[in-house]
N, C-alpha and C positions, 0 to 999 in steps of 0.2 A: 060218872066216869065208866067206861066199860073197860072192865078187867080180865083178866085168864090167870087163873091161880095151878102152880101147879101141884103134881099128884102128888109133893109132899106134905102139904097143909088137909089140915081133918075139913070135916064137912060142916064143922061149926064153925069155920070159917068164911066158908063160901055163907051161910045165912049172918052172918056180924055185917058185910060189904053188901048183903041185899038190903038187910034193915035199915043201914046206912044211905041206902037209895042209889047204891050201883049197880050197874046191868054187868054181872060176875056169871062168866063160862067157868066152868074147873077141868083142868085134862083130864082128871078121874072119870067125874058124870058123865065126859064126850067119848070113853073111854079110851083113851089116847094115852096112856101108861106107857111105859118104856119108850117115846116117842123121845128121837134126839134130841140134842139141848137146841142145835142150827137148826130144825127140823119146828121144833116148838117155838122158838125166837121169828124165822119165819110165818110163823101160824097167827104169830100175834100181830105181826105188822100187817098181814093182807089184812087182816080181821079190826086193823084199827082199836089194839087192844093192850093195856098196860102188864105187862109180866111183873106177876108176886110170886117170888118164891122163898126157899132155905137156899137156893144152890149157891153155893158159892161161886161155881165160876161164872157167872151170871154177873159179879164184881169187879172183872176184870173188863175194864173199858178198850182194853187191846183188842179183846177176842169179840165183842160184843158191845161195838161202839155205841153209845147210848142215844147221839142224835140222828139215829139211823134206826130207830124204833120208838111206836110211841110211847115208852118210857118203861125202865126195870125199877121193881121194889127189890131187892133183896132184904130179909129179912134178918137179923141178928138175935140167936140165941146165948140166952149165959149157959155153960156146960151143965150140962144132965136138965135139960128143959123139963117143966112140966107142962101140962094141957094148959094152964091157966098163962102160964110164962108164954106159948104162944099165939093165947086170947089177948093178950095185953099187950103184945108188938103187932098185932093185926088190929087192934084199938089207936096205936100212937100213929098207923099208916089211916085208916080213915078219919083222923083227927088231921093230919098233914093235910092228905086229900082235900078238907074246908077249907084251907086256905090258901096252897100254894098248890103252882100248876105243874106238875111231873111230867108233861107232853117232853120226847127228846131228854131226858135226864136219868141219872142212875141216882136212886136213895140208894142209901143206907141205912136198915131202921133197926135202933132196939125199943127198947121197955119204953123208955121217956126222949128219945132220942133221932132226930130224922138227919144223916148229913145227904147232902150231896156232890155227885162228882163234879170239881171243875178242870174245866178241859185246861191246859198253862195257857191259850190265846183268851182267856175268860175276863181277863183287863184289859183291853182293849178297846 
């Protein structure tokens, strides 16, 4: 899966997603730091690339409709994270990754936990 992590996840994350056998750009390493959210959301779609982040508004399907990219991680932390707390939500998204296909979808991940968004025409 080719990824783009952004500049809020450490550097031990980008090597978790290569060991895992994903082709992982990080905005950091491109140095594209303070690059906009619609700026970076773009970046990711020409580049045919799934956005992992912490950001929040990255959750909101309003602003950043998920089947209009090839797909958002957002990540969920529990308050006062530690390094290890977001080794282990970047563990339960390349565990998801094995199985189920993120192309066009918005996760939601924590520790043990992947949801995703459905759109309300999703029964149909």
């Amino acid at each position: 899966m080719k990824l783009k992590l952004d500049e809020n996840l450490p550097n031990a994350a980008v090597e978790l997603f290569c060991q895992a056998g994903h082709d992982v750009q990080s905005v950091r390493m491109e140095r594209f730091s303070g690059i906009s959210d619609q700026d970076l959301i773009n970046l990711c779609r020409r580049e045919g690339r799934v956005l992992v982040t912490l950001d929040m508004e990255f959750a909101n399907p309003f602003l950043f409709p998920p089947t209009d990219y090839p797909g958002i991680a957002v990540l969920r932390l529990p308050p006062h994270p530690t390094y290890e707390d977001i080794l282990q939500v970047c563990q339960t998204l390349i565990h998801a990754l094995d199985t189920k296909c993120i192309t066009g979808k918005l996760w939601s991940i924590s520790a043990r936990r992947v949801r995703e968004y459905q759109t309300d025409n999703s029964n149909s």
